[in-house]
MARLOKE-929684 format. One record per residue: residue number from 1; residue in one letter; y, z, x of N, C-alpha, C, O in turn. Coordinates in steps of 0.001 Angstrom, whole numbers. Layout:
! MARLOKE-929684
KOLSE    nr   rest      n_yy      n_zz      n_xx     ca_yy     ca_zz     ca_xx      c_yy      c_zz      c_xx      o_yy      o_zz      o_xx
KOLSE   NUM      a         Y         Z         X         Y         Z         X         Y         Z         X         Y         Z         X
...
END
This chain:
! MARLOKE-929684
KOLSE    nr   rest      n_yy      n_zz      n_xx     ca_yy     ca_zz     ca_xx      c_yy      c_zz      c_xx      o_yy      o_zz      o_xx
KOLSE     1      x    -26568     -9268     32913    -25471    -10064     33478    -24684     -9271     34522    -24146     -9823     35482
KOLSE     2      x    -24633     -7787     34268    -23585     -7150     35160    -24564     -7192     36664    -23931     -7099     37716
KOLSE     3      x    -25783     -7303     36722    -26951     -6645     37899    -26656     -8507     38589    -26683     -8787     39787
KOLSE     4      x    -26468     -9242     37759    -26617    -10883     38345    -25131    -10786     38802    -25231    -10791     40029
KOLSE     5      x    -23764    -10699     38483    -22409    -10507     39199    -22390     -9838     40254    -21678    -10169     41202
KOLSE     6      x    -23292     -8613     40275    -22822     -7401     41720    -23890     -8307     42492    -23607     -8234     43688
KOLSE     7      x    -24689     -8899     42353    -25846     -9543     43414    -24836    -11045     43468    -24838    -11421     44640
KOLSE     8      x    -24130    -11842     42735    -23646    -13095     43278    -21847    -12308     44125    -21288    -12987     44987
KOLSE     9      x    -21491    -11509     43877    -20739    -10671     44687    -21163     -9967     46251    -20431     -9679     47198
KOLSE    10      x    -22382     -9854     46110    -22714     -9177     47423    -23078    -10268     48124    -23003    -10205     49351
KOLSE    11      x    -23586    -11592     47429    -23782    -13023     48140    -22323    -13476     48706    -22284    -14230     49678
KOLSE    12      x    -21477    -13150     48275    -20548    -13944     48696    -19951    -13258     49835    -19639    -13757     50916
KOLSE    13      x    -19815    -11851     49389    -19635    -10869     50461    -20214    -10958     52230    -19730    -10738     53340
KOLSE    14      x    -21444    -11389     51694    -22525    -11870     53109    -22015    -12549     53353    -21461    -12236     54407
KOLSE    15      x    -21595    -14003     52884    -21128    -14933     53278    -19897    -15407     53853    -19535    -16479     54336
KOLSE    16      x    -19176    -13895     53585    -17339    -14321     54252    -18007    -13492     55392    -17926    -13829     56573
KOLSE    17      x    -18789    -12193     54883    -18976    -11444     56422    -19438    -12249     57734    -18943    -12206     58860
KOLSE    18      x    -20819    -13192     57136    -21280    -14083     58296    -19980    -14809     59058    -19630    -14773     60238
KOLSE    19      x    -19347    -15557     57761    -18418    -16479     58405    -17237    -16030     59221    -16705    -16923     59879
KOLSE    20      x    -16583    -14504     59334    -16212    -14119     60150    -16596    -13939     61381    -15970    -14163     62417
KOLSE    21      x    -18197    -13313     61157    -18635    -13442     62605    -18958    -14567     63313    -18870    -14638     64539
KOLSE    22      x    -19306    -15395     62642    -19520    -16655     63348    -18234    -17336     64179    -18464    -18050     65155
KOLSE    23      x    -16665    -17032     63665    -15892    -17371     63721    -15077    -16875     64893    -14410    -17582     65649
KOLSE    24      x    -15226    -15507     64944    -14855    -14793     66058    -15423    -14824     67191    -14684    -14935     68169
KOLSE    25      x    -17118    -14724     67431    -18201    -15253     68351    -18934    -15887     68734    -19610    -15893     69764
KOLSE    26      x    -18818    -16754     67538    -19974    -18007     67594    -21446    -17718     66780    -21654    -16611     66282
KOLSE    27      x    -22294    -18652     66707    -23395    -17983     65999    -24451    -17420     66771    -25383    -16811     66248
KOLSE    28      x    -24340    -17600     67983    -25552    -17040     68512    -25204    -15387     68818    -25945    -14513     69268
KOLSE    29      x    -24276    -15344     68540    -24147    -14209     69189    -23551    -13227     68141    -22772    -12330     68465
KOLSE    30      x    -24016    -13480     66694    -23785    -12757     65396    -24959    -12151     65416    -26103    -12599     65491
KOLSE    31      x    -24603    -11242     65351    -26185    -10444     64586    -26084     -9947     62995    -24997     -9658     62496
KOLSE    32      x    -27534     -9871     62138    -27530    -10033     61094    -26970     -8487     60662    -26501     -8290     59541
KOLSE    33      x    -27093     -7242     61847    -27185     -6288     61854    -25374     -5708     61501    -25059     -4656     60946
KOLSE    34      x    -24495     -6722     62001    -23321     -7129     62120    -22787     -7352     60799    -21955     -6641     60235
KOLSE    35      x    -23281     -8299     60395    -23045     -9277     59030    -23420     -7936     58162    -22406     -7238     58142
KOLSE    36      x    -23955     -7620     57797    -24671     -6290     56740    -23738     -5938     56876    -22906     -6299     56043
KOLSE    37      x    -23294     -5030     57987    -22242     -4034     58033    -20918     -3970     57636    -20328     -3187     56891
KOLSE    38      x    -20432     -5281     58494    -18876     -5541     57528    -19234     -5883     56029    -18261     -5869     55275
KOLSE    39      x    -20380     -6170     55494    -20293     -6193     54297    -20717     -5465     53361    -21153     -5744     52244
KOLSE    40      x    -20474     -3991     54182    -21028     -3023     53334    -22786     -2809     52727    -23122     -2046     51822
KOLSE    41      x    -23730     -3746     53552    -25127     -3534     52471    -25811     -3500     53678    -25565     -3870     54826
KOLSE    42      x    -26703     -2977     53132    -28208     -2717     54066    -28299     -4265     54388    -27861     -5248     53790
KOLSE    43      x    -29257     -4071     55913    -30288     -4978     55822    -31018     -6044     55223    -31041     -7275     55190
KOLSE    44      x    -31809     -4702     54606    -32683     -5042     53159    -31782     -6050     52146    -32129     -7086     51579
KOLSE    45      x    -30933     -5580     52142    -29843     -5900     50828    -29668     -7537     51651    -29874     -8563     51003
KOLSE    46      x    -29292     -7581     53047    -29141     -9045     53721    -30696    -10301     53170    -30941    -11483     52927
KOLSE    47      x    -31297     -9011     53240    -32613     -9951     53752    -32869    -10582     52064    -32875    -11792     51837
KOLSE    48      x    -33029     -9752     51211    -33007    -10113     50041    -32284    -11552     49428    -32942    -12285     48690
KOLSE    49      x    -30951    -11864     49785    -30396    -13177     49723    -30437    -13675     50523    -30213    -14832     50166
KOLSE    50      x    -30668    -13654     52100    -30979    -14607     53004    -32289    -14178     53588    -32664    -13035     53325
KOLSE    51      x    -32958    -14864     54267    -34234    -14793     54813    -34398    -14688     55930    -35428    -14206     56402
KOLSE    52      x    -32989    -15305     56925    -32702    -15610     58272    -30980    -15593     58581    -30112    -15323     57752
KOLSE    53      x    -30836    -15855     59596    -29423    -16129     59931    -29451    -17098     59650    -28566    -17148     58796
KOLSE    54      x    -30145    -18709     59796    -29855    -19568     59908    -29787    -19862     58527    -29100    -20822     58177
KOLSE    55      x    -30449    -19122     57609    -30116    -19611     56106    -28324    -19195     55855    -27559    -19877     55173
KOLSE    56      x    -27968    -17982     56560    -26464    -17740     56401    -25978    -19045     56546    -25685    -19888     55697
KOLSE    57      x    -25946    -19066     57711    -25040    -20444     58405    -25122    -21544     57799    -24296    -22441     57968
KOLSE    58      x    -26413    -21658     56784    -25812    -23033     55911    -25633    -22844     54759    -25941    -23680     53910
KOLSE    59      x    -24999    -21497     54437    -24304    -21248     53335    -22863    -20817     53083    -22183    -20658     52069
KOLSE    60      x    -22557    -20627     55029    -21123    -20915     55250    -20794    -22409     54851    -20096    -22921     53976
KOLSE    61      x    -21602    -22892     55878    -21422    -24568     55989    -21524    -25197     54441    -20740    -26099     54145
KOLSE    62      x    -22168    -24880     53787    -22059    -25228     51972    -20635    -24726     51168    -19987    -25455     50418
KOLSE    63      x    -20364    -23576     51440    -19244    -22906     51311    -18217    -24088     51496    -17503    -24723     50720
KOLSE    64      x    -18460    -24112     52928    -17082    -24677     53526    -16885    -26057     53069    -15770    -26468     52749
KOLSE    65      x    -18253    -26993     53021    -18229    -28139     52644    -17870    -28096     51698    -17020    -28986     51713
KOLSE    66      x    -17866    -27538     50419    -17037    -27396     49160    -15878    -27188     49100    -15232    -27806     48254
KOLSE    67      x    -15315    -26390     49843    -14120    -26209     50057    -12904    -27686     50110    -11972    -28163     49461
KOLSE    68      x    -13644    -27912     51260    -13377    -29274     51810    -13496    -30616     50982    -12946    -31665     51318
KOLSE    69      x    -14040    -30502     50203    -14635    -31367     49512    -13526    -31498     48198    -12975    -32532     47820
KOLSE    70      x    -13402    -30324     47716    -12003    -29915     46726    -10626    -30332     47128     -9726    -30462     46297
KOLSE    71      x    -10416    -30607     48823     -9226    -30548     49052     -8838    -32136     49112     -7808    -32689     48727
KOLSE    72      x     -9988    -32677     49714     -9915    -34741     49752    -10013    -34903     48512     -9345    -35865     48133
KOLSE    73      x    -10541    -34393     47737    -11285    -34762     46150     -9518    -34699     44996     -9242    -35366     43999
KOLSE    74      x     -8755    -33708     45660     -7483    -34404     44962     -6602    -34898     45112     -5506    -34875     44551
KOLSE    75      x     -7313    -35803     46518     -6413    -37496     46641     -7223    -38513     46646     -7897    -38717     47656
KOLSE    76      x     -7319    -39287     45619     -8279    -40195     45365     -7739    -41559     45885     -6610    -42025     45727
KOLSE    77      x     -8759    -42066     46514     -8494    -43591     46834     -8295    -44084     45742     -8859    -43723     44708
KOLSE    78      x     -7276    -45176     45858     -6791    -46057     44683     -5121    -44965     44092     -4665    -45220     42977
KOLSE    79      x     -4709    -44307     44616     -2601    -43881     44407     -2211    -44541     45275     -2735    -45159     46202
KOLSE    80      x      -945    -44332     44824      -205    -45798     45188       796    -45331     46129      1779    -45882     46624
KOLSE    81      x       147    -43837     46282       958    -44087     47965       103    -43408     48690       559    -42297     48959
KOLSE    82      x     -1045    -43616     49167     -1966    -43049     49999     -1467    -42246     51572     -1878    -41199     52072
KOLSE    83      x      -487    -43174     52032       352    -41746     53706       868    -40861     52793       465    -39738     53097
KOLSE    84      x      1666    -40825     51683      2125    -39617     51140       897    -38664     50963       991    -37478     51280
KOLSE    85      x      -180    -39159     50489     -1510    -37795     50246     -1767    -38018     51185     -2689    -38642     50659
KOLSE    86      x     -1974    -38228     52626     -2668    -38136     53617     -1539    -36555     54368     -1940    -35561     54972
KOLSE    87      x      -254    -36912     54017       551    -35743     54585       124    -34400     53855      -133    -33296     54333
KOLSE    88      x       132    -34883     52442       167    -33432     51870     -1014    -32711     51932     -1010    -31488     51792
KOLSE    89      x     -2340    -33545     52191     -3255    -33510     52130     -4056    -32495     53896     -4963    -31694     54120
KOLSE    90      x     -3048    -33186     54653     -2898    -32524     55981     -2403    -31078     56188     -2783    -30292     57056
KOLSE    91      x     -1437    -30870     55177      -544    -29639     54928     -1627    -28558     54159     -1674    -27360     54438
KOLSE    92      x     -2330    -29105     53320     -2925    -28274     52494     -4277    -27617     53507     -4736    -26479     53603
KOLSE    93      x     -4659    -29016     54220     -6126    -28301     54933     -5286    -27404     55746     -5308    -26205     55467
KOLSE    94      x     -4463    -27871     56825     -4078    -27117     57641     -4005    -25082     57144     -4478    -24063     57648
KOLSE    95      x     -3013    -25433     55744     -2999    -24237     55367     -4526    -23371     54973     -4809    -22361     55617
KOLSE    96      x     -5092    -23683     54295     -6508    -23258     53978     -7755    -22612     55584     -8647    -21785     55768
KOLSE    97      x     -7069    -23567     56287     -7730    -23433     57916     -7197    -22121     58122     -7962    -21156     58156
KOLSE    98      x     -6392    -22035     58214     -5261    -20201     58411     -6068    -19462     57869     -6970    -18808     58391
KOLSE    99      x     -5757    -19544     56748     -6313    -18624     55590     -7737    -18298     55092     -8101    -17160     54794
KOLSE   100      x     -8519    -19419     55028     -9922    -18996     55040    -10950    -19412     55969    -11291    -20533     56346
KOLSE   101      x    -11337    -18326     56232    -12338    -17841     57215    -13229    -18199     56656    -14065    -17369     57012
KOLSE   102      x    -13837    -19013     55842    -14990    -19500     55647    -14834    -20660     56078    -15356    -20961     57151
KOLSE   103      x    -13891    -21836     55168    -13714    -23103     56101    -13142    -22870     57232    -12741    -23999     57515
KOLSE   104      x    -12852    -22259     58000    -12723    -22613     59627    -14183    -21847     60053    -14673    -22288     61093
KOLSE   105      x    -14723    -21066     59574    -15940    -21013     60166    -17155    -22259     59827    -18208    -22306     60463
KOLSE   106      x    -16856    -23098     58878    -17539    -24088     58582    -16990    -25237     59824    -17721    -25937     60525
KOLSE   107      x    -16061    -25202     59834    -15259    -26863     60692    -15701    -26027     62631    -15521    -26633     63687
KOLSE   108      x    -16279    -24554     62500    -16145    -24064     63993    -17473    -24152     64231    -17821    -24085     65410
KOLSE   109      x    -18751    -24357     62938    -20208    -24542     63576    -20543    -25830     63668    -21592    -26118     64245
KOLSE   110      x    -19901    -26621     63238    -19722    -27808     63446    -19549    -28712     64876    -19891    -29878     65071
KOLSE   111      x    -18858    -27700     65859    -18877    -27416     67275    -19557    -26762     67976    -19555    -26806     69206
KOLSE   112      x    -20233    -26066     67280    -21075    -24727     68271    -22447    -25274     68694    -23262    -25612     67836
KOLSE   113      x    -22669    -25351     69804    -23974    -25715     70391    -25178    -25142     70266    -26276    -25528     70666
KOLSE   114      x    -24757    -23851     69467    -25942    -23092     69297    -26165    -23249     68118    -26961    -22472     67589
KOLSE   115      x    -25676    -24071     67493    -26041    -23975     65573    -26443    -25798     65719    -25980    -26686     66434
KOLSE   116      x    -27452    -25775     64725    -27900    -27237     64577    -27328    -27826     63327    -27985    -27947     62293
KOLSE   117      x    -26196    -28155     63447    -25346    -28614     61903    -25689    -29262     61267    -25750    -30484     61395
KOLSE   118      x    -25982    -28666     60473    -26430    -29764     59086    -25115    -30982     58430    -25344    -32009     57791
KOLSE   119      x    -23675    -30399     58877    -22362    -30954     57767    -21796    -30532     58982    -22000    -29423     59477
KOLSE   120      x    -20805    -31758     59654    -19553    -32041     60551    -18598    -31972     59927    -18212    -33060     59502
KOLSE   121      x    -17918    -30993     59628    -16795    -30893     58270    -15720    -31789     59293    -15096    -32708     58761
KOLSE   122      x    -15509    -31508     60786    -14380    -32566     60754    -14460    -34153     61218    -13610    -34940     61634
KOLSE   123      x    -16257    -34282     60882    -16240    -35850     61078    -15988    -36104     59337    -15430    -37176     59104
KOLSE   124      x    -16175    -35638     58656    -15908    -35687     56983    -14712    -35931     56828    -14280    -36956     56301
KOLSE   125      x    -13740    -34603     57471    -12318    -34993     57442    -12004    -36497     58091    -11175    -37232     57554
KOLSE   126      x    -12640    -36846     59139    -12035    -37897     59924    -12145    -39062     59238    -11302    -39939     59050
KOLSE   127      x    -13601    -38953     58780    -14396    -40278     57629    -13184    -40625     56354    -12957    -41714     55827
KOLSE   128      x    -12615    -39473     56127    -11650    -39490     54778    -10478    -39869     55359    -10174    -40987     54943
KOLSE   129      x     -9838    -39524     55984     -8523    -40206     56932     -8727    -41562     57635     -7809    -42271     58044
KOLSE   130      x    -10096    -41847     57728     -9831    -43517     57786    -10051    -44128     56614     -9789    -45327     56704
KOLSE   131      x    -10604    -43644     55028    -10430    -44441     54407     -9434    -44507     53778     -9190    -45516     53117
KOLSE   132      x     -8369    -43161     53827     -7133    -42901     53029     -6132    -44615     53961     -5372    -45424     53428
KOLSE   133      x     -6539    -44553     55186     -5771    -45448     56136     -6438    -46841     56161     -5878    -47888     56485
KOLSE   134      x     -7207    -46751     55927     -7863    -48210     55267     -7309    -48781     54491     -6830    -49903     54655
KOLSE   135      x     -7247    -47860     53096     -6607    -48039     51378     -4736    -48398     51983     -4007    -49327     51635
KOLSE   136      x     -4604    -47883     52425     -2825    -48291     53101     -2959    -49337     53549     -2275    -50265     53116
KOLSE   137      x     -3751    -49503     54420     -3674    -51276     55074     -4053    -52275     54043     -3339    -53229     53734
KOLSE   138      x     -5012    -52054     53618     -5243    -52912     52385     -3859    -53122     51433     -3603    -54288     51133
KOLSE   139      x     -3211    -52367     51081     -2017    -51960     50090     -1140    -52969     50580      -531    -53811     49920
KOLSE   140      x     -1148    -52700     52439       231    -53429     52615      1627    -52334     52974      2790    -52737     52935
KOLSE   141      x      1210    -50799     53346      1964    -49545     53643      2027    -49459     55217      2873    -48954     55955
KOLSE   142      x       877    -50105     55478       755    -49669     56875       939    -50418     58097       225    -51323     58529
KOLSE   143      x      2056    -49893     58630      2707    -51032     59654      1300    -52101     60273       148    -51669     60257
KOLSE   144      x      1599    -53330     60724       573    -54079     60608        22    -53864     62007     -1169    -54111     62192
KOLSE   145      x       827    -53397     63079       567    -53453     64700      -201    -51622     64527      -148    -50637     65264
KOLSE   146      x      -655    -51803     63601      -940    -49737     64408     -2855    -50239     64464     -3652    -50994     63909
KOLSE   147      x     -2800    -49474     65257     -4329    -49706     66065     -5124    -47944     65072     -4933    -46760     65352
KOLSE   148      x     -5924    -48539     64009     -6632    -47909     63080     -7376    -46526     63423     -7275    -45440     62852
KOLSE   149      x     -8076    -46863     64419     -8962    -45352     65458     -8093    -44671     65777     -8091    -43515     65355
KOLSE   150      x     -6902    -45185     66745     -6130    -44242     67440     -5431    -43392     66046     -5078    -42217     66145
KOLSE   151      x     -5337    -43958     65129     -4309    -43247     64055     -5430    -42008     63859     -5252    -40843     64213
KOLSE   152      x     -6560    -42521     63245     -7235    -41395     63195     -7351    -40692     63553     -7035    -39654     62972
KOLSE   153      x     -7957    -40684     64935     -7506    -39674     65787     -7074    -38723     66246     -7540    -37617     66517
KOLSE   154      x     -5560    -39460     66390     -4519    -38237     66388     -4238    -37490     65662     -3732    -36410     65970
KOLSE   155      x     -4627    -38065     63852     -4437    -37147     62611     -5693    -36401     62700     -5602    -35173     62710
KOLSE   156      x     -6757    -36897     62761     -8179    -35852     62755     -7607    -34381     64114     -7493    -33256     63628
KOLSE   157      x     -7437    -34474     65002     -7263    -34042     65718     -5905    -32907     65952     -6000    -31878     66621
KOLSE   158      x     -4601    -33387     65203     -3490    -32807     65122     -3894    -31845     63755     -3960    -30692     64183
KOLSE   159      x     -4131    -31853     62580     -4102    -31165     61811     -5089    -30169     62030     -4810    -29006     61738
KOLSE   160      x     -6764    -30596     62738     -7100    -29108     63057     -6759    -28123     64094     -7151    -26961     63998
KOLSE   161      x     -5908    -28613     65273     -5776    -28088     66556     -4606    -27086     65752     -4583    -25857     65817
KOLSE   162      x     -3599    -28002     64944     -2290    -26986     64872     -2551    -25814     63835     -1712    -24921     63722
KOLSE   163      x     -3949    -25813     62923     -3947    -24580     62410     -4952    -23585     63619     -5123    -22395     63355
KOLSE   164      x     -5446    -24063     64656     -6117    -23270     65512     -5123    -22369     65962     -5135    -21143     65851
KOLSE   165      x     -4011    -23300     66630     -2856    -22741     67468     -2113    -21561     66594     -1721    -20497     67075
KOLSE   166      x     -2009    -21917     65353     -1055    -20955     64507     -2519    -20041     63905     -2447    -19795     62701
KOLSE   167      x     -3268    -19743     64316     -4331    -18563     63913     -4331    -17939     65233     -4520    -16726     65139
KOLSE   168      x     -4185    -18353     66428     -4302    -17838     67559     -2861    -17161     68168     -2932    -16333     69077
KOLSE   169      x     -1658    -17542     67646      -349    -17292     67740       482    -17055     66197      1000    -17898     65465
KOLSE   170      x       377    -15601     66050      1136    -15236     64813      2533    -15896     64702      2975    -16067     63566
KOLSE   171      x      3345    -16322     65877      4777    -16472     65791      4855    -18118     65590      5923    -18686     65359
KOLSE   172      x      3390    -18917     65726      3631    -20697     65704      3787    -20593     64591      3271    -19774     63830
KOLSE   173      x      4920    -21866     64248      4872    -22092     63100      4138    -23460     62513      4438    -24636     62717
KOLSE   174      x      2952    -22831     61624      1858    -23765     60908      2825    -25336     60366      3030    -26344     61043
KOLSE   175      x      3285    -25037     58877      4568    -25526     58358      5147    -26606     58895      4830    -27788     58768
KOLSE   176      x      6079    -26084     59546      7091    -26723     60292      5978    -27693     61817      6420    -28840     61890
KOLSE   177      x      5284    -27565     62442      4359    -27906     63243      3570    -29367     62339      3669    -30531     62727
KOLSE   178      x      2855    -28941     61163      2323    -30679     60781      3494    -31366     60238      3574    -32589     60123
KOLSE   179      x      4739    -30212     59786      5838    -31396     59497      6398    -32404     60524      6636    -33567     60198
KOLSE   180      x      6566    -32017     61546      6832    -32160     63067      6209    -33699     63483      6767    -34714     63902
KOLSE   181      x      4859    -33399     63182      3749    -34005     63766      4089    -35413     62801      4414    -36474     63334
KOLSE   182      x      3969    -35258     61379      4439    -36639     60775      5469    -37110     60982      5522    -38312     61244
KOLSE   183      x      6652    -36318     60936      8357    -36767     61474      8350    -37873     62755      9189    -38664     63185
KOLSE   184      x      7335    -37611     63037      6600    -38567     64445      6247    -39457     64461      6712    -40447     65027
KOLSE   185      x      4626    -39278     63378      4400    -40467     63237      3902    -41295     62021      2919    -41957     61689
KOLSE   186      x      5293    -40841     61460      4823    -41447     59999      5763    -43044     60651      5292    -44176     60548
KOLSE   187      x      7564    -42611     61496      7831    -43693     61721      6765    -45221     62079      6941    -46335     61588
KOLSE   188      x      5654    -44807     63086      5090    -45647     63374      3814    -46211     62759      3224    -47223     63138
KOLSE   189      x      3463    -45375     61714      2510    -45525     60659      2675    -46622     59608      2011    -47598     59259
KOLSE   190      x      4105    -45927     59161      4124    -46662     57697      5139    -48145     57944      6046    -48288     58764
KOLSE   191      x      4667    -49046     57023      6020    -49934     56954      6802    -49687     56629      7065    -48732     55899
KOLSE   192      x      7996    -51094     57408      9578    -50045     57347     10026    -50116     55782     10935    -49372     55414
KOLSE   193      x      9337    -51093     54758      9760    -50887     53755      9301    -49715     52775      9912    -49195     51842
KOLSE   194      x      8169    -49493     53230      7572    -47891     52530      8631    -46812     53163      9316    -46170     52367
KOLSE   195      x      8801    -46574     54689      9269    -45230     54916     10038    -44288     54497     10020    -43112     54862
KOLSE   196      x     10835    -44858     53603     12017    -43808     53000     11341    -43039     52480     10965    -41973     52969
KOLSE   197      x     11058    -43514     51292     10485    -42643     50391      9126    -41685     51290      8936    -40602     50737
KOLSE   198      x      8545    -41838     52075      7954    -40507     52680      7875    -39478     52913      8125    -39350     54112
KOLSE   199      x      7693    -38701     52534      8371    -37323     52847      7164    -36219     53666      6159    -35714     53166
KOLSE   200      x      7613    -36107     54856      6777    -35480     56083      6966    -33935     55892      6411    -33140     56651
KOLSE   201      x      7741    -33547     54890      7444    -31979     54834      6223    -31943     53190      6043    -30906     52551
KOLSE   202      x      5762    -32886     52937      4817    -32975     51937      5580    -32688     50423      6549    -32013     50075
KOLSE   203      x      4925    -33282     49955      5618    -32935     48542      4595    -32380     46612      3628    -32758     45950
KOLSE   204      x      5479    -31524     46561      4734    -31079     45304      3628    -29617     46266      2942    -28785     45672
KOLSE   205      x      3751    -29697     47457      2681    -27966     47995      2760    -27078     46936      1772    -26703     46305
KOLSE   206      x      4111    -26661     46675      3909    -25284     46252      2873    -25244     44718      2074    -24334     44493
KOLSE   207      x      3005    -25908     44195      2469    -26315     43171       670    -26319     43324      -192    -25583     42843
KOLSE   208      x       605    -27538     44244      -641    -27897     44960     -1534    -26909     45549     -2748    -27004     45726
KOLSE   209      x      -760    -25956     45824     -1253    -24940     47018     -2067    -24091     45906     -3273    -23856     45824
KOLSE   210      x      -601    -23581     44786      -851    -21935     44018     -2343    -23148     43048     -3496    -22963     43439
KOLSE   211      x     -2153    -24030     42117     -3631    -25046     41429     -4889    -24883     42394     -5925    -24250     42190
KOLSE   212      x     -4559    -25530     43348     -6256    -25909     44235     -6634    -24406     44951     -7793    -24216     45319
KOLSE   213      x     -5570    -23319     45133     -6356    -22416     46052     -6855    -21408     44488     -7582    -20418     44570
KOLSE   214      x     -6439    -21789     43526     -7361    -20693     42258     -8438    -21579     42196     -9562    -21089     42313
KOLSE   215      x     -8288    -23170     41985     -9560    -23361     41659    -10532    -23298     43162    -11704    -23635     42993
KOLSE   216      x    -10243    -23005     44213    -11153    -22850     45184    -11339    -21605     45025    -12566    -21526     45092
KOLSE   217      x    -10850    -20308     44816    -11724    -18905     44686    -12424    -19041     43749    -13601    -18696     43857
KOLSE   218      x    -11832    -19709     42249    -12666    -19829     41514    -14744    -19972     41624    -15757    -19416     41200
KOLSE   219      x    -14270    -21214     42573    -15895    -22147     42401    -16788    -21026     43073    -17939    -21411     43276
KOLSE   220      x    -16488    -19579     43508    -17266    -18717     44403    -18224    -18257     42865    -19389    -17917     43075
KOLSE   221      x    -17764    -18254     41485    -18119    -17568     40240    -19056    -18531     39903    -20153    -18112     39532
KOLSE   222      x    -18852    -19854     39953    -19859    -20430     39332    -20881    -20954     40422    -21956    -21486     40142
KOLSE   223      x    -20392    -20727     41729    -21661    -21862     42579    -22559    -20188     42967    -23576    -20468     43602
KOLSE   224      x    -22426    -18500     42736    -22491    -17833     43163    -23508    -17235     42449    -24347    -16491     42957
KOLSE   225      x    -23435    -17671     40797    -24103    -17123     39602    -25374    -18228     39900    -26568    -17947     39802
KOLSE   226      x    -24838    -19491     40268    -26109    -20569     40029    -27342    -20046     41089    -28488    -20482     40978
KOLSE   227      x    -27051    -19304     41866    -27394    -19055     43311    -28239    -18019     43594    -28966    -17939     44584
KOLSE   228      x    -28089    -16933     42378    -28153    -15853     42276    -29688    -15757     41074    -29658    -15866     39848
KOLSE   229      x    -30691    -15564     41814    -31925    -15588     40685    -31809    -14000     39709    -31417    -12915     40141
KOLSE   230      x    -32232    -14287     38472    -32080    -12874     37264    -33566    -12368     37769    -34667    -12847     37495
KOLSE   231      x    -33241    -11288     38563    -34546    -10934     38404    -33898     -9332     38532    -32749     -9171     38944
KOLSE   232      x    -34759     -8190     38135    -34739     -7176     37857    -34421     -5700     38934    -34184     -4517     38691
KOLSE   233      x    -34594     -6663     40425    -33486     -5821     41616    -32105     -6823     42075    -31654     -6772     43219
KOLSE   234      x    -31529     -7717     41018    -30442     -8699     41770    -29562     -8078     42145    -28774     -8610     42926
KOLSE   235      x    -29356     -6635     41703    -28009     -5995     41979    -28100     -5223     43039    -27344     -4252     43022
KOLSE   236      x    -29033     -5385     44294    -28527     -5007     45472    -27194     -5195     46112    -26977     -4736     47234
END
C-alpha cells in the first residue's frame, strides 16, 4: 500500500506539474522533459504513468473536469432560488480559477489550438448557466424581458475573464469584481419581486469554500489510488 500512495502521489505530482506548464505556455510548447523536472522524477518515472504528453493533457482535462463537475454538482436544479446559486456558484469557480492550476489549466486547453480537446470545461460551465437560467424562468424569478443567450453570455464570460484578470494582476480584486458584476446584473436578471432577497456578494462562501475545497483535494486520494496499478515498481 505504501509503494501504491508514493506512485498515486507522483501521479498527481505529474499532473499539477503538466498543468502548470500547460498553463503558463500552452501545450505545445511543454516539454515532457519540463514536466519531470518540476516534479521532481525522472523521465522514466514520467513515462511509467504516462506514455505521451497527450495522455498528460487528458488527465489535466479529467482532473479539471472533476473539479468542475464538484462545483455545479452543489447546486442542483430544482432550489428554490436558482440566481442565488448561480452567484455563489460564480464566486466559488471564480475562486478555484485563482487558486488551482489544474482547473484553469483544464478551462485554458480547452482554448489552445494545439491540443485536440476532448472536454470544453467552459462550454460545460456555459451548458450549466443556461440550465440554472432556464430553471429561473420556468420558476417565474426571472425578469420576463431578459433575452436568455445574452444572459449567458455575459455570465459564461464575466466569471472566467475576472479570475484571468485577478491571476494576471495581484492588486485586482477577484471578490469584490464578481460582486460588482452581479450588483449589475442581478437588477436586470431577476424579478422585481425576487430581488431583495439576492444577495450579490454570495452567501454562505465561507462555509462553501473551507466544505467543497477539502472535498476537492480530497478526490486526488481516491481517483489517484483507482489510477494507480499494484504492481511491484509503482513506487517510482
Amino acid at each position: 500500500m505504501a509503494r501504491q500512495d508514493r506512485a498515486m502521489r507522483t501521479r498527481q505530482e505529474l499532473i499539477r506539474s503538466a498543468a502548470e506548464a500547460f498553463d503558463r505556455g500552452g501545450f505545445a510548447h511543454s516539454s515532457l522533459a519540463e514536466i519531470s523536472s518540476r516534479a521532481g522524477v525522472s523521465t522514466g518515472a514520467l513515462h511509467f504513468h504516462f506514455s505521451s504528453k497527450k495522455e498528460l493533457g487528458e488527465a489535466v482535462e479529467a482532473a479539471a473536469a472533476h473539479t468542475l463537475h464538484r462545483i455545479i454538482a452543489h447546486c442542483p436544479l430544482g432550489h428554490d432560488a436558482p440566481l442565488q446559486l448561480l452567484v455563489d456558484a460564480s464566486h466559488f469557480l471564480a475562486q478555484r480559477l485563482e487558486e488551482d492550476v489544474v482547473l484553469r489549466a483544464g478551462f485554458g486547453l480547452g482554448n489552445d489550438l494545439t491540443w485536440d480537446a476532448g472536454v470544453k470545461l467552459w462550454l460545460e460551465w456555459r451548458n450549466w448557466v443556461r440550465g440554472m437560467l432556464n430553471f429561473a424562468s420556468g420558476q417565474g424569478s426571472l425578469a420576463a424581458d431578459v433575452s436568455l443567450e445574452d444572459a449567458v453570455g455575459a455570465i459564461t464570460a464575466a466569471v472566467v475573464g475576472i479570475a484571468v484578470l485577478a491571476r494576471s494582476d495581484p492588486e485586482w480584486p477577484l471578490r469584490r469584481s464578481v460582486t460588482g458584476f452581479w450588483q449589475v446584473m442581478l437588477p436586470r436578471l431577476s424579478a422585481q419581486q425576487g430581488l431583495a432577497a439576492l444577495n450579490a456578494k454570495g452567501t454562505g462562501l465561507e462555509v462553501w469554500h473551507a466544505d467543497e475545497t477539502a472535498k476537492l483535494d480530497l478526490w486526488w486520494l481516491d481517483e489517484g489510488l483507482a489510477a494507480v496499478a499494484p504492481t511491484p515498481d509503482a513506487d517510482r
